[in-house]
N, C-alpha and C positions, 0 to 999 in steps of 0.2 A: 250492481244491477239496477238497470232503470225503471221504474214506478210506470204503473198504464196511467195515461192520463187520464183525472178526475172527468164528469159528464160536462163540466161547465169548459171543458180545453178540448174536448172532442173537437175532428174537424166534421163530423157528421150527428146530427142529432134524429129524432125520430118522435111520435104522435098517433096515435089515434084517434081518429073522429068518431063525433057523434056516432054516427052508419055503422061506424065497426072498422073502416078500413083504415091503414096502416101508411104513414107517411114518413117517408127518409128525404132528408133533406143534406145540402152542404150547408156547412154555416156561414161559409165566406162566400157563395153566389147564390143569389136569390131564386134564381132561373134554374139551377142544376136541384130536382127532388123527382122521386117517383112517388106513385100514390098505389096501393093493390087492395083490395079484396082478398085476397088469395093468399094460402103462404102453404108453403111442403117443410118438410123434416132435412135438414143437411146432415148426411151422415157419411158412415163408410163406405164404400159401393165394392162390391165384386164383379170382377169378368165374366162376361158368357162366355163359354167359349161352343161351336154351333158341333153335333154331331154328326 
């Protein structure tokens, strides 16, 4: 079975700023990162289904 790779072999790393907000970056292009404020819960989600 294969090992998750250590935080230094990610190809994605992550930061927070002073401010509070939250940066993802790639580690191999300098230009590909988002930056948010913001963040929700990922979880399970169920169907509506409409009456």
């Amino acid at each position: 079975m294969e090992s998750a790779p250590d935080e230094s072999q990610a190809e994605y790393g992550s930061f927070t700023t002073g401010g509070g907000d939250v940066v993802i970056y790639d580690r191999e292009n300098p230009e590909a990162w988002l930056q948010s404020n913001y963040a929700v819960d990922v979880g399970a989600t169920s169907e509506r289904t409409s009456a």
